[in-house]
C-alpha positions as CSV (number, residue, x, y, z in Angstrom):
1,X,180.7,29.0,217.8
2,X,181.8,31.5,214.8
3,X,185.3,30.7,213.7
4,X,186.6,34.0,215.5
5,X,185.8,32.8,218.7
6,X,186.7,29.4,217.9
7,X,190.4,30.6,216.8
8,X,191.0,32.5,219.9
9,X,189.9,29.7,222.5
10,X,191.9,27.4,220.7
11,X,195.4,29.5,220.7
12,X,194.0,31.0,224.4
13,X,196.1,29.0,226.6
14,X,199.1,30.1,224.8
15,X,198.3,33.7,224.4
16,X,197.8,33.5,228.3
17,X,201.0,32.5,229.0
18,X,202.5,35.3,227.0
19,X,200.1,37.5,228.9
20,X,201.7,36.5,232.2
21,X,205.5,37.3,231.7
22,X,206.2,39.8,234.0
23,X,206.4,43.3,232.9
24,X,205.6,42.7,229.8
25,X,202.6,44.6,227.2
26,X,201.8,42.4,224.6
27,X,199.5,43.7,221.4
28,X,199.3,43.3,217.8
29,X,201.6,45.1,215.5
30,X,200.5,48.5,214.8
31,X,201.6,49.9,211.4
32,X,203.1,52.9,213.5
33,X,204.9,50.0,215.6
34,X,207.1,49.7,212.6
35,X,209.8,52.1,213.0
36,X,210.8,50.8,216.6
37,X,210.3,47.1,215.0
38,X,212.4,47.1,212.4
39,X,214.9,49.0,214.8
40,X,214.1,45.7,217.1
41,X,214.8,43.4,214.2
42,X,218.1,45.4,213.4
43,X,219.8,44.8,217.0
44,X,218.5,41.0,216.9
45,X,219.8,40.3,214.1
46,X,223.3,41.7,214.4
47,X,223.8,40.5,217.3
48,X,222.7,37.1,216.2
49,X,224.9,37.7,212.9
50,X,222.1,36.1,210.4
51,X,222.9,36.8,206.8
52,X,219.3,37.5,205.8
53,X,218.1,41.2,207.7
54,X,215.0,42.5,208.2
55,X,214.6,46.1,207.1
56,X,211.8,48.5,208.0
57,X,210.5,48.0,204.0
58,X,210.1,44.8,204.6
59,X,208.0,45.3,207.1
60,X,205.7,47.7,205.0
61,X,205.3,45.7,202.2
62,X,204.4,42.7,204.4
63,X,201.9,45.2,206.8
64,X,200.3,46.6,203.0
65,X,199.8,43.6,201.2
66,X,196.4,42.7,200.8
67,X,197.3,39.0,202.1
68,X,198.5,39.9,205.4
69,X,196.5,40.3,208.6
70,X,198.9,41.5,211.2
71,X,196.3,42.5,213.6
72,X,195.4,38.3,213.6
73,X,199.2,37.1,213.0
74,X,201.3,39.4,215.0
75,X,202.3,40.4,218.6
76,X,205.0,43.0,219.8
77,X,205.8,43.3,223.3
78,X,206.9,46.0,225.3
79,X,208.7,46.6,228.6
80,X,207.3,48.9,231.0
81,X,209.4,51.6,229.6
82,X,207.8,51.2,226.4
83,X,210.7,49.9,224.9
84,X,210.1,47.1,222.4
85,X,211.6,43.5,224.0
86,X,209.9,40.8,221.8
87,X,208.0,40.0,219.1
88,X,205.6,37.1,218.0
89,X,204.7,36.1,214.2
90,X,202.9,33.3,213.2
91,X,202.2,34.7,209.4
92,X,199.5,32.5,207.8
93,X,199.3,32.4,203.8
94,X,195.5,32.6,203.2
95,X,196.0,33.2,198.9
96,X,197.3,29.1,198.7
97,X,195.6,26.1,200.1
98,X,197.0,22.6,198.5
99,X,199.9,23.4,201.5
100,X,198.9,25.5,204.4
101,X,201.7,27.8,205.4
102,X,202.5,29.7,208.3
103,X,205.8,31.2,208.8
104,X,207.2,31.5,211.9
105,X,209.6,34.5,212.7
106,X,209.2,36.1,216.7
107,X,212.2,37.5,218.2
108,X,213.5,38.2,221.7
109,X,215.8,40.9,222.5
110,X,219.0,39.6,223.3
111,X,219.7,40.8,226.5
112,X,216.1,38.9,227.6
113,X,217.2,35.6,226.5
114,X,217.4,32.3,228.8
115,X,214.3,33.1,230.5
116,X,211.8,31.1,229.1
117,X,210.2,34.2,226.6
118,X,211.2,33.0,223.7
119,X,209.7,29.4,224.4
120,X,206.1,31.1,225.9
121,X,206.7,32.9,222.0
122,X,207.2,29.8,220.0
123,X,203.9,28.3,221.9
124,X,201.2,30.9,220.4
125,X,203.0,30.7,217.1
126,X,202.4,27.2,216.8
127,X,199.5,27.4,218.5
128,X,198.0,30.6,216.5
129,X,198.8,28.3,213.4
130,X,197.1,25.3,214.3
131,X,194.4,27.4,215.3
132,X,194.1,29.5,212.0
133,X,194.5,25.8,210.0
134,X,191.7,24.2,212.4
135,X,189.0,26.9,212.2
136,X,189.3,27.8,208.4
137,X,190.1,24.3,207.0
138,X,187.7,22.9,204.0
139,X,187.7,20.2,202.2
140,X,190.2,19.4,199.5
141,X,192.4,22.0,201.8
142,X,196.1,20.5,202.0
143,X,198.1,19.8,205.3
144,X,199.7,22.2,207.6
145,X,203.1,23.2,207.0
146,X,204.7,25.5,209.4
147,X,208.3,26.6,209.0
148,X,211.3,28.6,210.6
149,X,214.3,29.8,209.6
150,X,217.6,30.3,211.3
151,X,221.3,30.8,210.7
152,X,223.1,27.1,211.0
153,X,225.2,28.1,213.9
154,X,222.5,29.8,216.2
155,X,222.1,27.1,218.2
156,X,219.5,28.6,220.8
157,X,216.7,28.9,218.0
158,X,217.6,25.9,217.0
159,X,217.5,23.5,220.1
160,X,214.3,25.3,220.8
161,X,212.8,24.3,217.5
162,X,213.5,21.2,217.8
163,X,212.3,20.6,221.2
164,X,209.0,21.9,219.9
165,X,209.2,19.5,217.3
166,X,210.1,21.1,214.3
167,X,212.6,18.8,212.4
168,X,215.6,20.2,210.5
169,X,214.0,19.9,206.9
170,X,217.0,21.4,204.4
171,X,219.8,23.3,204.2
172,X,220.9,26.4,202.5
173,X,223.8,27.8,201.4
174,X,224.0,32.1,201.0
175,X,226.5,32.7,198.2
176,X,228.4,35.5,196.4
177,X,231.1,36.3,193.7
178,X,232.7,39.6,193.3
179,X,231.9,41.6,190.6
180,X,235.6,41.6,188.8
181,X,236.7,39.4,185.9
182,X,233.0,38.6,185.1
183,X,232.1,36.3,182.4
184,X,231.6,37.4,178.4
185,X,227.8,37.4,177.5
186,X,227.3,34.4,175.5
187,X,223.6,33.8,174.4
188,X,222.7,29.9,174.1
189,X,220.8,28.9,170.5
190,X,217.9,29.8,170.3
191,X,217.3,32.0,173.3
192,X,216.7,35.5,173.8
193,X,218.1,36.9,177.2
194,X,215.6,40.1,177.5
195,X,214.8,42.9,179.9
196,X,212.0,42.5,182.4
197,X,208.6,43.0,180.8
198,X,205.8,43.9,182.8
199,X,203.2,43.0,180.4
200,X,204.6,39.5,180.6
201,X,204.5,38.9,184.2
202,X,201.9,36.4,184.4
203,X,203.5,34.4,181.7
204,X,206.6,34.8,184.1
205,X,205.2,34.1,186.9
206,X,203.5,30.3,185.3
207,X,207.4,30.1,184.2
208,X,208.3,30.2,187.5
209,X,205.7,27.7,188.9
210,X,206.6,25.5,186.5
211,X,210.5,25.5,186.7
212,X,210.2,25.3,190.4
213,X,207.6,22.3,191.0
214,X,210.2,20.0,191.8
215,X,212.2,22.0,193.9
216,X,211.4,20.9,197.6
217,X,209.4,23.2,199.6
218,X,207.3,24.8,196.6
219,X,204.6,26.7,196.7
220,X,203.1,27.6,193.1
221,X,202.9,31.8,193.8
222,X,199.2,32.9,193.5
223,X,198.6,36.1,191.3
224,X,198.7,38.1,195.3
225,X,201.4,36.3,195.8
226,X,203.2,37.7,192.5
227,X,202.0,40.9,193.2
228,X,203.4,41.3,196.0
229,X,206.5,40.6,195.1
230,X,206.5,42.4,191.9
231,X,205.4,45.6,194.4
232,X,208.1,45.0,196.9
233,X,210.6,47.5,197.8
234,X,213.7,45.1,197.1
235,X,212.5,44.1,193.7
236,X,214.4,45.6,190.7
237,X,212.5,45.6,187.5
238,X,215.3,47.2,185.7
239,X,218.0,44.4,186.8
240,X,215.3,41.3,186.3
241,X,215.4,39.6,183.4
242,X,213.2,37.3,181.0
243,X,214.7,34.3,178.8
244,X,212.4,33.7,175.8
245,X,212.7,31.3,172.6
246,X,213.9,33.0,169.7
247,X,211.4,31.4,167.4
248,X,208.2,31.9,169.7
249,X,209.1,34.6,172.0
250,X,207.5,32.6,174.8
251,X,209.4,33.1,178.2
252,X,210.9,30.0,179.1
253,X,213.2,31.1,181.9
254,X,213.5,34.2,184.6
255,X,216.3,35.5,186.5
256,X,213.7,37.9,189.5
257,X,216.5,40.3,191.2
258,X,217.1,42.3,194.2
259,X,218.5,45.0,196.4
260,X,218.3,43.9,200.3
261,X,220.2,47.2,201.2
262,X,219.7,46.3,204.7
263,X,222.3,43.5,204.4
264,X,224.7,46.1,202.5
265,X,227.7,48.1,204.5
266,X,229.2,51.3,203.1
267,X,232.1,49.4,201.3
268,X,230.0,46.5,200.2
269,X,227.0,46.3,198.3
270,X,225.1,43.2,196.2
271,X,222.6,42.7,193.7
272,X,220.9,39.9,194.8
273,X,219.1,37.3,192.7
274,X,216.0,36.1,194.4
275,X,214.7,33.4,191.7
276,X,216.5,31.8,189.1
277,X,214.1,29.6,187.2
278,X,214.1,27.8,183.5
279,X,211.6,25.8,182.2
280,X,212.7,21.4,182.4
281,X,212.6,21.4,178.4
282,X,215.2,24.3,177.9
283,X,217.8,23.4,181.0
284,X,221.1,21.5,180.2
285,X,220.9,24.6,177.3
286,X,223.2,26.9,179.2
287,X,220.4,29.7,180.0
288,X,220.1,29.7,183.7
289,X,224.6,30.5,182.9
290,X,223.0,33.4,180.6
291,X,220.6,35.2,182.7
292,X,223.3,35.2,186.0
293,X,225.8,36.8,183.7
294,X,223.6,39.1,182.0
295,X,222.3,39.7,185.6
296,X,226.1,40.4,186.6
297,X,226.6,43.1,183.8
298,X,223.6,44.6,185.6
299,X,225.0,44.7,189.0
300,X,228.3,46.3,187.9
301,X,226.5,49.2,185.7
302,X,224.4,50.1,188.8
303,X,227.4,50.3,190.7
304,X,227.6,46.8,192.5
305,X,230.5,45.4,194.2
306,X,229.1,41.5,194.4
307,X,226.5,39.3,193.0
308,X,224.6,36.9,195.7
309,X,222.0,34.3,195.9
310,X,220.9,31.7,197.8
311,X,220.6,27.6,196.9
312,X,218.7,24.7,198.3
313,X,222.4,22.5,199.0
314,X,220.0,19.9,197.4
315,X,218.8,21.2,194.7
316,X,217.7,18.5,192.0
317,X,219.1,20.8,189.2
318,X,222.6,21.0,189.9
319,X,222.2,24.6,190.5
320,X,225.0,24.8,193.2
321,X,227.3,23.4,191.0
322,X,226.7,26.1,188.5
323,X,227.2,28.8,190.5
324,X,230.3,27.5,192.3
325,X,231.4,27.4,188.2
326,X,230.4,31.3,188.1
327,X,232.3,32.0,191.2
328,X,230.0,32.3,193.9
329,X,231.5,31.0,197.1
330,X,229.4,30.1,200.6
331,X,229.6,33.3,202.9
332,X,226.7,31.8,205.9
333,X,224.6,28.7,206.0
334,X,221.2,28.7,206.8
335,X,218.3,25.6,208.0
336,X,214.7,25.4,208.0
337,X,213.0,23.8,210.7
338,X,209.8,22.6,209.7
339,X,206.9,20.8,211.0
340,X,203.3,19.0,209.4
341,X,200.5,17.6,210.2
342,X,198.9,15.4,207.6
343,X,195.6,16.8,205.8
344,X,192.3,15.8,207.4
345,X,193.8,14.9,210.7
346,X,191.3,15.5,212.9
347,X,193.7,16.4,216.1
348,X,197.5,18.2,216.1
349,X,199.3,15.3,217.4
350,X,199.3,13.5,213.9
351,X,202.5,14.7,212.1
352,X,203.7,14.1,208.5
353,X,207.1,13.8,207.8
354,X,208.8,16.7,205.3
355,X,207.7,16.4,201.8
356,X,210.5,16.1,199.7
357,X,209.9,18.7,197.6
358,X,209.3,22.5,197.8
359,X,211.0,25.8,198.8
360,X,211.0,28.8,201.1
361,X,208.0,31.2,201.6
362,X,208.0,34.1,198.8
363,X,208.6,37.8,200.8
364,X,208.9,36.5,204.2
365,X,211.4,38.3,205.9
366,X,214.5,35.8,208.3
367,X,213.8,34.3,211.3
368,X,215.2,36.2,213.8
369,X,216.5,34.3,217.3
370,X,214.7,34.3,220.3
């Protein structure tokens, strides 16, 4: 059997019992879907008040990048008005394979919860994963890692990750400090704090590998992978900055920030820094301190009211209790559910527990609630 074929027998059962809700029109996403998805995305996650939104750019850059293959990863279903009610998205990382990712993010409207959708929804996700991770697995291939996120206090997601099996696996705090009384620039020895290069993003990019390796949940970012990111819409060359020893020039630290303007209001907008990363021989040297304030001065001549970030509430580097130093403050809480299966296991009920290592998946878009 080709490995087509083999896929969709293997995910069938649970693609048939999406097939049998009621009323329901279920087909992959459709680049001219995105409008009314992202629309979809907007009400779900208002209503479900998650910090992290969804905007239809998002949804772009994720149908455009050469890593994504929506019409295997994605369904959206519609009512019989046409309206759209639910989505399913089991997103499979194909550019990585030392840890085989799939991110998990479906959605069902709210008025459509408590029937039993947004479990039928979970299902193909974890069953499209397996599937993908069964059929395309070689040797030397790592194990299956499939994740979702969710705010800490939406306790529907939640209760139905975890009776699908996916363990709480960290916690994350989503921070922010007002752009008023911000810190003097003061460069550390020996350190140049320096405008986003382009010509130096692969040297940034190893950087950030490197600084990040013993952060849990890692995943070294492929050159597609750093493409895509350096193409996305959010992405702000011109607030991003590098950290490079004076004596060498050789980048040593990088600070990759943001403009999620679908979480702004009209009163209230951020700069957002995605990735804050120094090399392990040049921390305890105040730089990560450099490139946030340096990064503040940026927010505030572009017109920002607040800087924001978000930190692993275990994070080996003490890197929450540097920003709690620089002001930030918690505004929401976030949790990833995760679940494993151990590489080489020959059938899905072998699980591993969570690595304790390793971060969130680079460009993925929130989990909405189901």
């Amino acid at each position: 059997m080709d490995p087509v074929a083999e896929h969709q027998q293997a995910e069938s059962p649970a693609r048939t019992h999406l097939s049998q809700i009621p009323g329901f029109t279920w087909t992959p996403f459709e680049r001219d879907d995105l409008p009314e998805v992202a629309d979809f995305y907007a009400t779900v996650e208002s209503f479900d008040r998650n910090p992290e939104r969804t905007s239809l750019a998002d949804l772009q850059d994720f149908w455009d990048s050469p890593r994504s293959v929506p019409e295997e990863d994605t369904l959206v279903a519609r009512d019989q008005s046409g309206r759209v009610v639910a989505t399913a998205w089991s997103g499979c990382n194909r550019s990585v394979t030392d840890v085989r990712e799939v991110f998990l993010g479906g959605a069902v409207h709210p008025g459509l919860r408590g029937r039993g959708i947004g479990r039928l929804v979970l299902e193909w996700e974890l069953a499209h994963g397996r599937a993908w991770h069964q059929t395309s697995r070689q040797e030397g291939f790592g194990p299956l890692r499939m994740r979702l996120l969710a705010p800490v206090d939406q306790d529907d997601i939640r209760d139905l990750a975890t009776r699908a099996g996916l363990a709480v696996a960290r916690y994350y705090f989503e921070m922010e400090r007002p752009l008023t009384d911000i810190p003097n620039r003061d460069r550390p020895e020996g350190i140049l704090i320096t405008p986003w290069d382009p010509d130096l993003a692969d040297e940034a990019r190893e950087v950030r590998n490197q600084a990040f390796r013993d952060h849990w949940g890692h995943t070294d970012a492929s050159p597609q992978m750093w493409a895509d990111r350096l193409a996305a819409t959010a992405f702000r060359p011109e607030w991003s900055l590098l950290a490079r020893d004076a004596d060498t020039l050789a980048v040593v630290g990088v600070a990759m920030n943001c403009a999620y303007e679908q979480d702004w209001s009209d009163d209230h907008r951020q700069g957002y820094t995605d990735e804050l990363g120094v090399l392990r021989d040049y921390r305890g040297r105040g730089v990560a301190r450099a490139l946030l304030v340096e990064s503040m001065h940026l927010f505030t001549s572009a017109g920002m009211d607040a800087a924001a970030l978000g930190v692993d509430t275990e994070n080996p580097s003490g890197a929450l209790g540097l920003y709690e130093g620089l002001g930030y403050r918690r505004r929401a809480s976030t949790c990833i559910h995760e679940l494993q299966e151990c590489a080489g296991a020959s059938r899905f009920t072998r699980w591993c527990p969570s690595p304790a290592r390793a971060a969130h998946v680079p460009g993925s878009p929130a989990t909405p609630a189901r």
